[in-house]
C-alpha positions as CSV (number, residue, x, y, z in Angstrom):
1,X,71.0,39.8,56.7
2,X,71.5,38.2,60.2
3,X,74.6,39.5,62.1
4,X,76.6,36.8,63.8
5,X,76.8,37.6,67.5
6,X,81.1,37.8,68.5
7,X,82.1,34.8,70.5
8,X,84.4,36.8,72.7
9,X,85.8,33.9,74.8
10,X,86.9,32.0,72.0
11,X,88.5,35.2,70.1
12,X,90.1,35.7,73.1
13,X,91.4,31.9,73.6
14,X,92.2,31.2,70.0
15,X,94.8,34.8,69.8
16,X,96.9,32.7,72.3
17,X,96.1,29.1,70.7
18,X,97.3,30.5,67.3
19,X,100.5,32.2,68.3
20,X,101.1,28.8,70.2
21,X,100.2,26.5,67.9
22,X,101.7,28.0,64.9
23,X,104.6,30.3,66.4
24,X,106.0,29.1,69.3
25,X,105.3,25.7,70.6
26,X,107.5,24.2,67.7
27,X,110.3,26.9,68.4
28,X,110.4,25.1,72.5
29,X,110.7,21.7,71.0
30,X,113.9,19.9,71.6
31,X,115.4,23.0,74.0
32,X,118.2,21.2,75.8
33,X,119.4,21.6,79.2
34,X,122.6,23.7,78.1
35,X,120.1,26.4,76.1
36,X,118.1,26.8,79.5
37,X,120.7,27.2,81.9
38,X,122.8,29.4,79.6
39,X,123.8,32.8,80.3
40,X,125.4,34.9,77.2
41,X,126.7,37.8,79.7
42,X,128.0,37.5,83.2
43,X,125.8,37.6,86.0
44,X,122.6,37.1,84.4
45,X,119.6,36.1,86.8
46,X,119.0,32.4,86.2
47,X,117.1,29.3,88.0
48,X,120.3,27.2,89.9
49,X,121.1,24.9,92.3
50,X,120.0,26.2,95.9
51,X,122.7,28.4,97.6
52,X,124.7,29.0,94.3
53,X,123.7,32.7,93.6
54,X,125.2,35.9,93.2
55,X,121.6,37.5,93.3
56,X,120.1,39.6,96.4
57,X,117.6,37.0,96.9
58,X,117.0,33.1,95.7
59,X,113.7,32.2,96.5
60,X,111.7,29.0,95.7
61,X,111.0,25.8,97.2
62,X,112.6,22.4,96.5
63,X,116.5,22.0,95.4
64,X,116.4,25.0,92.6
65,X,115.4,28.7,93.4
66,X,115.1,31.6,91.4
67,X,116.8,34.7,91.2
68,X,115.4,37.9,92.4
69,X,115.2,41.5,94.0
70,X,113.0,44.0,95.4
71,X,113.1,46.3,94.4
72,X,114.2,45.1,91.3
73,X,117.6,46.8,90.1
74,X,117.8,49.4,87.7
75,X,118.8,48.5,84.9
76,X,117.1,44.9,85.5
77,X,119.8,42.0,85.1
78,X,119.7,40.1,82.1
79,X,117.7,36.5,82.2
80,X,118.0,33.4,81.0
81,X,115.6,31.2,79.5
82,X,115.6,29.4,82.8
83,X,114.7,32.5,84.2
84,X,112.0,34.1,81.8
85,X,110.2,30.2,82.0
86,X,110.3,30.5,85.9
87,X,108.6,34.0,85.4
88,X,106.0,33.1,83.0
89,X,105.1,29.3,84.3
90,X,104.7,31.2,88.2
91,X,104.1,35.2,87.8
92,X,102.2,35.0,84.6
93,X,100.2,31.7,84.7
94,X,100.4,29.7,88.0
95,X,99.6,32.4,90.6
96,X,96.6,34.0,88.2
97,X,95.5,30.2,88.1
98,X,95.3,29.9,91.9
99,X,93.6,33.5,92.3
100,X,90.8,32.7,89.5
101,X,90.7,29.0,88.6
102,X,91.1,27.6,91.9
103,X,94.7,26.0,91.4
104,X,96.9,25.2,93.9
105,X,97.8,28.8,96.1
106,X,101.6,29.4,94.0
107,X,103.7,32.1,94.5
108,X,107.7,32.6,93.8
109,X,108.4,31.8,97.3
110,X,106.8,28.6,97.4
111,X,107.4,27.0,93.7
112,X,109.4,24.2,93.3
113,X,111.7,25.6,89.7
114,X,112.3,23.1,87.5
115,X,115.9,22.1,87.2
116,X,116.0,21.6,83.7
117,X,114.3,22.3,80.2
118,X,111.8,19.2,80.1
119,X,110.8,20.0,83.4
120,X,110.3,23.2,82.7
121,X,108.2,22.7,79.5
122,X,105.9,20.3,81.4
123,X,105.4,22.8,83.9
124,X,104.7,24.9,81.2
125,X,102.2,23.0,79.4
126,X,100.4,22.3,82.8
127,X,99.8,26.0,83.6
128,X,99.1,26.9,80.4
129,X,96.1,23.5,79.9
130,X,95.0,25.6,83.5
131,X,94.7,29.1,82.1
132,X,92.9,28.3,79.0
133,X,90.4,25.6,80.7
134,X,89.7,28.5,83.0
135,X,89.3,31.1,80.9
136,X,87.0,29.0,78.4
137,X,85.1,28.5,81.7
138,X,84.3,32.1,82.1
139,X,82.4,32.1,79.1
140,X,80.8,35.3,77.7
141,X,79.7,36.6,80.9
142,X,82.7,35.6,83.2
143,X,84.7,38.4,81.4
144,X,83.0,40.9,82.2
145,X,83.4,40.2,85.6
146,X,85.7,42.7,87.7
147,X,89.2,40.6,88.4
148,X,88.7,41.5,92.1
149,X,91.4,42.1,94.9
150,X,93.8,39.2,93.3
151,X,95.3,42.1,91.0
152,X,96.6,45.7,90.5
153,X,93.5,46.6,89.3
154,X,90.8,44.9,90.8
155,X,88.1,46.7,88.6
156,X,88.9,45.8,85.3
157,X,87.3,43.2,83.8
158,X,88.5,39.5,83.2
159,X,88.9,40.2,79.6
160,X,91.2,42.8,80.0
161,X,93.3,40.3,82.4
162,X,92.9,37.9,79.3
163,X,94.5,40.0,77.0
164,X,97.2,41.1,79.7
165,X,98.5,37.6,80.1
166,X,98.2,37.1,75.9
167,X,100.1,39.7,75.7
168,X,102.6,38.5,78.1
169,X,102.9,35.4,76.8
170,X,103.9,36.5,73.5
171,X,106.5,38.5,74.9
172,X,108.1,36.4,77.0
173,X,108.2,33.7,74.9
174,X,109.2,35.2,72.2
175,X,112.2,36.6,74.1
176,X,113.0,32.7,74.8
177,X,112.9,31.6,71.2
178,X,115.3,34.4,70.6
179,X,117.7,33.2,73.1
180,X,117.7,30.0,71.5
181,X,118.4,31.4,68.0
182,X,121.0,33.6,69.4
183,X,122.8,30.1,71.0
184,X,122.5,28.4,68.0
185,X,123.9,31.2,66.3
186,X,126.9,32.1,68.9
187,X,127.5,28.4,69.5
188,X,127.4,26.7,66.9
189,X,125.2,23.6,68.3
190,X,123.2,21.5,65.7
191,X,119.3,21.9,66.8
């Protein structure tokens, strides 16, 4: 009996690809402007308008900004979908992009936030096409590689970063998709 050798870079790939494809890319169509922007309890961190923010800092280039702190406040402010986009399209994807996959340098200071939900997904979709084309271009041995000074842990592998940004995609995302239900649901809007 011959044993198949593991295809690690595609297992990898395809436990995002199927949570997206099947799970959440359908649950983001159609998110309107009023679901992204809105905040179901008062002063909730959002992305706004430049100069319009309660928050300790608003950072971000272009006419939006994001809302932020450091140190981050405890308990951490509630977000909005606006918000948990900003952090996954920049923290989670965009900067890891530009430290591995040689993408444009990004960081929260120097993003330009998207002002609304269609600009948001597009962003979206762009950083994600980024983060899979690169990781597909590590291919079996690129994993193994150490991620290097770019992160926390610089001696870890890039499969362990893989799985790290899987991970936080599903959360995060997830957490949007239940914001929208729980609009729908407290608003009454027709989706």
């Amino acid at each position: 009996m011959n044993a198949v050798e593991p295809n690690w870079n595609r297992s990898l790939r395809e436990q995002w690809e199927f949570h997206w494809n099947h799970q959440v890319r359908a649950r983001l169509d159609g998110l309107t402007d009023d679901e992204y922007l809105w905040s179901p309890v008062p002063g909730a961190w959002s992305v706004r308008p430049r100069g319009t923010s309660d928050a300790p800092l608003q950072v971000g280039a272009g006419p939006f900004a994001i809302d932020y702190a450091f140190p981050q406040p405890d308990p951490p402010p509630f977000t909005t979908i606006a918000w948990r986009l900003g952090h996954v399209i920049v923290g989670v994807l965009a900067m890891r992009n530009a430290a591995h996959f040689g993408a444009p340098a990004a960081s929260y200071d120097t993003w330009e936030y998207a002002g609304t939900a269609d600009e948001a997904l597009d962003q979206l979709r762009t950083q994600l096409d980024g983060w899979l084309a690169g990781v597909r271009g590590l291919g079996e041995d690129g994993l193994l590689v150490p991620v290097g000074d770019e992160e926390p842990y610089p001696d870890l592998p890039m499969a362990d970063l893989v799985l790290h940004i899987h991970r936080e995609l599903i959360h995060h995302l997830s957490e949007v998709c239940l914001l929208r239900d729980l609009h729908l649901h407290t608003n009454g809007a027709p989706r």
